[in-house]
Backbone as a chain_set.jsonl record, in Angstrom:
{"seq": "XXXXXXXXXXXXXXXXXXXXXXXXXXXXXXXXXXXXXXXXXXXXXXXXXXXXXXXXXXXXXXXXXXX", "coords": {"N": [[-40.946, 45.008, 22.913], [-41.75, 43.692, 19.976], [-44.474, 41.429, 18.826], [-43.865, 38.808, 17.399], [-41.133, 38.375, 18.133], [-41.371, 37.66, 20.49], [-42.804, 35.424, 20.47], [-40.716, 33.756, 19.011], [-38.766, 33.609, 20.812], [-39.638, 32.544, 22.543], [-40.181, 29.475, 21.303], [-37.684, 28.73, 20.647], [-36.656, 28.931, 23.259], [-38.221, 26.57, 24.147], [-37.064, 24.508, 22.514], [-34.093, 24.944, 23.339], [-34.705, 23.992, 26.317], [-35.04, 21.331, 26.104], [-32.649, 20.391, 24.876], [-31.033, 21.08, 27.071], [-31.867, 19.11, 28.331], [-31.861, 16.339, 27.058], [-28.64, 16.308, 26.553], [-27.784, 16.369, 29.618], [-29.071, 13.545, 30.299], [-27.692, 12.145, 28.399], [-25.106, 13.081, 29.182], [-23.566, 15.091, 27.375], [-21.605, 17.521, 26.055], [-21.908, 19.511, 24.185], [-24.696, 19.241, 23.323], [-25.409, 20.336, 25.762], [-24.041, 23.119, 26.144], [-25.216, 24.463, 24.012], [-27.496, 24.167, 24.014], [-28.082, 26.209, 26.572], [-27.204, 28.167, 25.045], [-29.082, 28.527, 23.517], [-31.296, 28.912, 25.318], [-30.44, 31.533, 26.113], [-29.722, 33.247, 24.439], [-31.718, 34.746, 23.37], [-32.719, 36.355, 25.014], [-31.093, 38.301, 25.157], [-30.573, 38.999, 22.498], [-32.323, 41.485, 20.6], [-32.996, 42.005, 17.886], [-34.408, 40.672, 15.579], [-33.35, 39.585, 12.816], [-30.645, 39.28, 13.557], [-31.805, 37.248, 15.51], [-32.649, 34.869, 14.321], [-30.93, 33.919, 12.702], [-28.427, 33.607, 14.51], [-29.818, 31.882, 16.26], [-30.787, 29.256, 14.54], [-28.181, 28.319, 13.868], [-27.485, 27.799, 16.445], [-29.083, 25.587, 16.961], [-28.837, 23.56, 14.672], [-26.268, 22.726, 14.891], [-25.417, 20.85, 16.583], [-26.505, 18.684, 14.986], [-24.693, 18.192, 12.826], [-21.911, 17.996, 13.883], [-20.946, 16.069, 16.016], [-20.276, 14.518, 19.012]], "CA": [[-40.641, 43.807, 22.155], [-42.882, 42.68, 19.248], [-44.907, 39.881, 19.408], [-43.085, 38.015, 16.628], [-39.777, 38.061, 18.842], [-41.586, 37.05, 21.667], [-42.819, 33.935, 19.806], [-39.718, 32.984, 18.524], [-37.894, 33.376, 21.702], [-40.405, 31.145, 22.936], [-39.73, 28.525, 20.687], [-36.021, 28.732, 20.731], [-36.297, 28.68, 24.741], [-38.311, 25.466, 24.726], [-35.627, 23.733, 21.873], [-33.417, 24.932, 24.533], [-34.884, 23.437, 27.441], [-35.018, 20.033, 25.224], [-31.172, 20.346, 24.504], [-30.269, 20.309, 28.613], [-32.11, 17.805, 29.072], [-31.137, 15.656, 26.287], [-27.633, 16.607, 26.907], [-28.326, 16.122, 31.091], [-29.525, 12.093, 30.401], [-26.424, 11.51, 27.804], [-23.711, 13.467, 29.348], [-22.752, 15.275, 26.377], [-21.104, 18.434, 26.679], [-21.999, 20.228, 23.096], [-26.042, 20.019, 23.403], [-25.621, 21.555, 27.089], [-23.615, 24.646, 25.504], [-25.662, 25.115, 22.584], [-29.114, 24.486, 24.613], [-27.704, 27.104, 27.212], [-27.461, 29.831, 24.578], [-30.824, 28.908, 22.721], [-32.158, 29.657, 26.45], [-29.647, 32.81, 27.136], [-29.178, 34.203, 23.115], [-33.172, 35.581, 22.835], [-32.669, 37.4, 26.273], [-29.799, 39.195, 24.87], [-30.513, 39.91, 21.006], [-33.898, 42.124, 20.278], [-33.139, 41.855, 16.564], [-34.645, 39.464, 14.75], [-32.775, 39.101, 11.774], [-29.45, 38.421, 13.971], [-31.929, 36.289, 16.412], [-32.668, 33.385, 13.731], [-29.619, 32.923, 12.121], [-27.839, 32.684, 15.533], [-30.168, 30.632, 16.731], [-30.32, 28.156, 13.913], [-26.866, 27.649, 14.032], [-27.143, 26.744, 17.547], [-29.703, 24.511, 16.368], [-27.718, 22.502, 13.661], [-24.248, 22.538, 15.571], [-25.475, 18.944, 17.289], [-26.58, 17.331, 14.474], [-23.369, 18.184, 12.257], [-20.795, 17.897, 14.599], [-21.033, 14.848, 17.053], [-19.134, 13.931, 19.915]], "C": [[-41.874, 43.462, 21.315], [-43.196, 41.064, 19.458], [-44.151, 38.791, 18.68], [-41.977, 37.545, 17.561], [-40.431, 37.54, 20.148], [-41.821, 35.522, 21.529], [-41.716, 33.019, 19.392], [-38.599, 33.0, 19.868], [-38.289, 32.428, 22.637], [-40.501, 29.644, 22.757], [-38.363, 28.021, 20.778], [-35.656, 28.381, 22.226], [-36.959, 27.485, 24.92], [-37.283, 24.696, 23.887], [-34.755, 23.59, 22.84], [-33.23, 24.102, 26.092], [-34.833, 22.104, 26.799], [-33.326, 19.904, 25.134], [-30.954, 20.056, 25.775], [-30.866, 19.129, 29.067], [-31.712, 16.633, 28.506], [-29.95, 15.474, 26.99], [-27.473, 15.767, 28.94], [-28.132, 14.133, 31.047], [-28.407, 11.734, 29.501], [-25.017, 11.758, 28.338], [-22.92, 14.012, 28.909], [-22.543, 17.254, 26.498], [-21.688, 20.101, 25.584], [-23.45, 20.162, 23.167], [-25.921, 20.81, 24.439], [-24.923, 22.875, 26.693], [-24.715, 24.932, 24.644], [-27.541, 24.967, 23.305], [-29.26, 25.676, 25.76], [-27.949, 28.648, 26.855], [-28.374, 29.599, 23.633], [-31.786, 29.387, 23.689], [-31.648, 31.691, 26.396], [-29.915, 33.845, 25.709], [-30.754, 35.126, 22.818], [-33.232, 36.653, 24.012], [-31.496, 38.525, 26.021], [-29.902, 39.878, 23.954], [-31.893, 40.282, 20.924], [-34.019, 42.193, 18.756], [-33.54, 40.706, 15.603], [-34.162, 38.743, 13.625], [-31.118, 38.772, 12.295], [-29.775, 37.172, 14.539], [-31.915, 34.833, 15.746], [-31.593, 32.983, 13.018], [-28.656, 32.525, 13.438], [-28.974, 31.354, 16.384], [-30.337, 29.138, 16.553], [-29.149, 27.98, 13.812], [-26.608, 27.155, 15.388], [-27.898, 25.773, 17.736], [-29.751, 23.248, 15.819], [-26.653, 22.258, 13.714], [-24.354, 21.056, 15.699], [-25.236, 17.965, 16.407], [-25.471, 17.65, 13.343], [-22.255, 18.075, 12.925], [-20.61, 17.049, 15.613], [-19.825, 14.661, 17.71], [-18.418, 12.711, 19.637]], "O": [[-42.894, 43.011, 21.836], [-42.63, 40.071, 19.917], [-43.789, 37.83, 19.36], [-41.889, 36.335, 17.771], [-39.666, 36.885, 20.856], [-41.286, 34.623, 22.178], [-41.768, 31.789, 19.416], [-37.586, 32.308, 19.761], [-37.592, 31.697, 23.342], [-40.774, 28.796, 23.606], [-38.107, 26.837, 20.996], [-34.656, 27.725, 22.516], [-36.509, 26.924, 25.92], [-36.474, 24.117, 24.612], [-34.487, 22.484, 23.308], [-32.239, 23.754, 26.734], [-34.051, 21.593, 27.6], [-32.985, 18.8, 25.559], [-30.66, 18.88, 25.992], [-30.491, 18.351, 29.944], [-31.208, 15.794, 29.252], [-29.926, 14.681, 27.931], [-27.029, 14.639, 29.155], [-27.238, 13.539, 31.65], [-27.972, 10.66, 29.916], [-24.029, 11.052, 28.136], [-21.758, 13.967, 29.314], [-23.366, 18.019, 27.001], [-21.818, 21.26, 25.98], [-23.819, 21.331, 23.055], [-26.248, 21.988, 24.293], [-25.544, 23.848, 27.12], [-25.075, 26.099, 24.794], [-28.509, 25.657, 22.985], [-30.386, 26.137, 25.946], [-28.387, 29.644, 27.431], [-28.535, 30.502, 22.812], [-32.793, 30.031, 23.395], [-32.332, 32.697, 26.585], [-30.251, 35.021, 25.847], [-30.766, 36.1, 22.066], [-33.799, 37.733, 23.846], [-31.203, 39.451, 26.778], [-29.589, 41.068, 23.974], [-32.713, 39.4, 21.18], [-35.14, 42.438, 18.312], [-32.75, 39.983, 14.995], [-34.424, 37.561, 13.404], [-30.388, 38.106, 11.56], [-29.034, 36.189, 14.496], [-31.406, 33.843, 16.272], [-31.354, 31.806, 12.747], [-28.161, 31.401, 13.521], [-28.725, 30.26, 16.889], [-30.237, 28.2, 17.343], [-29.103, 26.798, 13.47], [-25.754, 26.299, 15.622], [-27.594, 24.969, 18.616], [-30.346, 22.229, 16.168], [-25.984, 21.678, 12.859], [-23.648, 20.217, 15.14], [-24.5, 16.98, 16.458], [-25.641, 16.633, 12.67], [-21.333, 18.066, 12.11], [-19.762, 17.558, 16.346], [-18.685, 14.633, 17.246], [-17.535, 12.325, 20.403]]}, "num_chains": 1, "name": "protein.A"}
C-alpha cells in the first residue's frame, strides 16, 4: 500500500469515526451507514482514484439529503 492511500484512509477513517458518533448522540440512521462505510470502504478499495470519489460521496450524502 502506498503511503498516499494510507493517509487518506486515515482521514476518511477518522470522518468516519465522527459520523457514528454524531449519528450515535442524534439517532439518525443515514450518518451511521455512511460513517460505517467511510470506516469499512478504505479497507476494501486499494485504488485511489475509485477510493476518493466513493468516499466523497459518502461524505456529502448527509449534508444533501436530511432526515
Amino acid at each position: 500500500m502506498a503511503e498516499s492511500n494510507l493517509l487518506w484512509s486515515l482521514l476518511f477513517g477518522s470522518i468516519g469515526t465522527g459520523y457514528l458518533l454524531f449519528a450515535r448522540q442524534q439517532r439518525r440512521i443515514l450518518p451511521f451507514v455512511c460513517g460505517t462505510g467511510l470506516i469499512l470502504l478504505p479497507m476494501l478499495l486499494d485504488n485511489l482514484l475509485v477510493l476518493l470519489p466513493g468516499c466523497g460521496l459518502l461524505l456529502a450524502l448527509p449534508w444533501y439529503w436530511r432526515d
